[in-house]
C-alpha positions in Angstrom: 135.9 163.2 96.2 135.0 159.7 97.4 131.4 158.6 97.9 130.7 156.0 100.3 127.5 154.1 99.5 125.8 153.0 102.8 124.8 149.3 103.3 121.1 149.1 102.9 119.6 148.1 106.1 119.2 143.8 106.5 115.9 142.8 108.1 116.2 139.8 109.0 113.3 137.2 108.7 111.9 135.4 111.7 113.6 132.0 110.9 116.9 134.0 110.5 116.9 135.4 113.7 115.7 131.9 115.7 119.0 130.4 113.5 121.0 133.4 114.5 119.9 132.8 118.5 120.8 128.9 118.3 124.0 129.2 116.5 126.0 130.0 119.8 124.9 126.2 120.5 126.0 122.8 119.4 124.3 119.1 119.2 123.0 117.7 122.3 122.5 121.1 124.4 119.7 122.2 126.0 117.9 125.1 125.0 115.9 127.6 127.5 113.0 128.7 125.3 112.8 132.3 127.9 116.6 132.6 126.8 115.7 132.0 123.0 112.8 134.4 122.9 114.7 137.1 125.1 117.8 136.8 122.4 115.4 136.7 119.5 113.8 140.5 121.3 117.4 142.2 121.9 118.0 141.3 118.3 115.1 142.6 116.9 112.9 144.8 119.3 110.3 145.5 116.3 109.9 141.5 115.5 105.8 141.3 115.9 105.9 137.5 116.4 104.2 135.5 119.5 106.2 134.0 122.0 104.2 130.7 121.0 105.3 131.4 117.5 108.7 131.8 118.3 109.2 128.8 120.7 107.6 126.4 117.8 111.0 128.1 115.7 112.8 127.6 118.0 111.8 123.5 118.7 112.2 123.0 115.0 115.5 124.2 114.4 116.7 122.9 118.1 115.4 119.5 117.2 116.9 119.6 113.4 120.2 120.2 115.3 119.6 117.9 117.7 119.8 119.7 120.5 116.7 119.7 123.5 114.8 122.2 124.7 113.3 123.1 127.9 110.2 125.2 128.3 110.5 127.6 130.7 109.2 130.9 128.9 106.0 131.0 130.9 107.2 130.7 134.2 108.3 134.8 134.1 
């Protein structure tokens, strides 16, 4: 009989999920912070964080990567 254990479930933390969302870019794009924030949500619906809290993820790890941001999340 073989048992298969089940991989426990991974939440992953806020800063791991901004990383996740920017690691499809490279130094010197631009990041949208509405298409960071909406990529952060599909990836974890239950996340409880602010979009302010999110977007000031998001600039620090854009700008540690060098890449730029533009803010556009507030003009839904």
């Amino acid at each position: 009989m073989n048992i298969v254990s089940r991989a426990p479930a991974v939440d992953l933390t806020v800063q791991e999920l901004v990383s996740s969302a920017l690691s499809k870019f490279r130094a010197g794009d631009t990041i949208s912070t509405r298409a960071a924030i909406d990529a952060i949500r599909r990836a974890d619906p239950a996340c409880e964080d602010s979009d302010d809290h999110l977007v000031e993820l998001v600039v620090m790890t854009a700008i540690g990567r060098t890449m730029g941001v533009v803010f556009d999340h507030r003009s839904r």
